[in-house]
C-alpha positions, 0 to 999 in steps of 0.5 A: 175675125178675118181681119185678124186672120188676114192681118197674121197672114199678111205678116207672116208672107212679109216675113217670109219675103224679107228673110228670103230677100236677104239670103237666109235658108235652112241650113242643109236643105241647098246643099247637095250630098257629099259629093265624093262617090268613095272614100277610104277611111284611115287613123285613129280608132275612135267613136267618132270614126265610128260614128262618121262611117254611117252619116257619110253612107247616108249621105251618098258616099261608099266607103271603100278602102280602094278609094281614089280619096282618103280621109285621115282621122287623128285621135279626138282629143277632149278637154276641160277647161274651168271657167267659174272661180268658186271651189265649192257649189256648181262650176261652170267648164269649158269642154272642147273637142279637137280632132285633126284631119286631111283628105288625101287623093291616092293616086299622087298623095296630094292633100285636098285638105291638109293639116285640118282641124274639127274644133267645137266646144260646149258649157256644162255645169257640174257639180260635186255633190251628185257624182254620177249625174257629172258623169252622165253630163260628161258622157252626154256632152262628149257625144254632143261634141261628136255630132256636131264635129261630124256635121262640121266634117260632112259640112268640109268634105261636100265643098270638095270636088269629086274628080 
């Protein structure tokens, strides 16, 4: 028995070892937060800027529409693309959200990240026999989309420089 339990042992250091001896980390646990103090939030109306105000205070950064910096949101764009080739049963599509972005310092209207663009896509099944189960899918995967498009976004803005 403690053979066995010094052998599980043994294997998961050796494990451990190997995988920190080839760079891998937890994603997130590295990193500093966004390190821009303030930002200034402007374009398009929608639920993910809506939704990137709260992850980007949480994450250490003011929104202050008098920031040196400004992040300029395009409108979310979602699209579906077929992917089966059968008209009747379940249909396997592509859906994709695309949102354009910049980062803008105020002061001189240079771009730190110009013409940018969130992209992430997902697979669902749907099917025409149940209506509002396809509906609640849609709705459940657009907001997967949002989440993910936004940890992309706070990925982009913590490589910035503050100054």
């Amino acid at each position: 028995m403690q053979r066995r339990t010094l052998l599980h042992l043994g294997l998961a250091v050796g494990a451990s070892l190997a995988l920190a001896g080839c760079g891998f980390r937890l994603s997130g646990l590295d990193h500093p937060v966004v390190t821009l103090d303030a930002l200034a939030l402007a374009g398009a109306d929608s639920e993910l800027a809506r939704q990137v105000v709260p992850r980007l205070e949480r994450a250490g950064t003011r929104i202050d529409d008098q920031a040196e910096h400004v992040l300029n949101l395009g409108p979310e764009r979602f699209r579906e693309r077929r992917l089966s080739v059968l008209d009747s049963g379940p249909r396997e599509v592509e859906m994709t959200l695309t949102v354009p972005y910049s980062v803008q310092r105020r002061a001189d209207g240079a771009y730190l990240l110009d013409q940018q663009r969130l992209e992430v896509s997902e697979r669902l099944t749907v099917n025409n026999d149940e209506l509002l189960a396809q509906d609640d899918l849609r709705d459940a995967t657009r907001e997967r989309l949002r989440n993910q498009a936004i940890r992309q976004l706070m990925d982009r803005l913590r490589a910035l420089p503050n100054g």
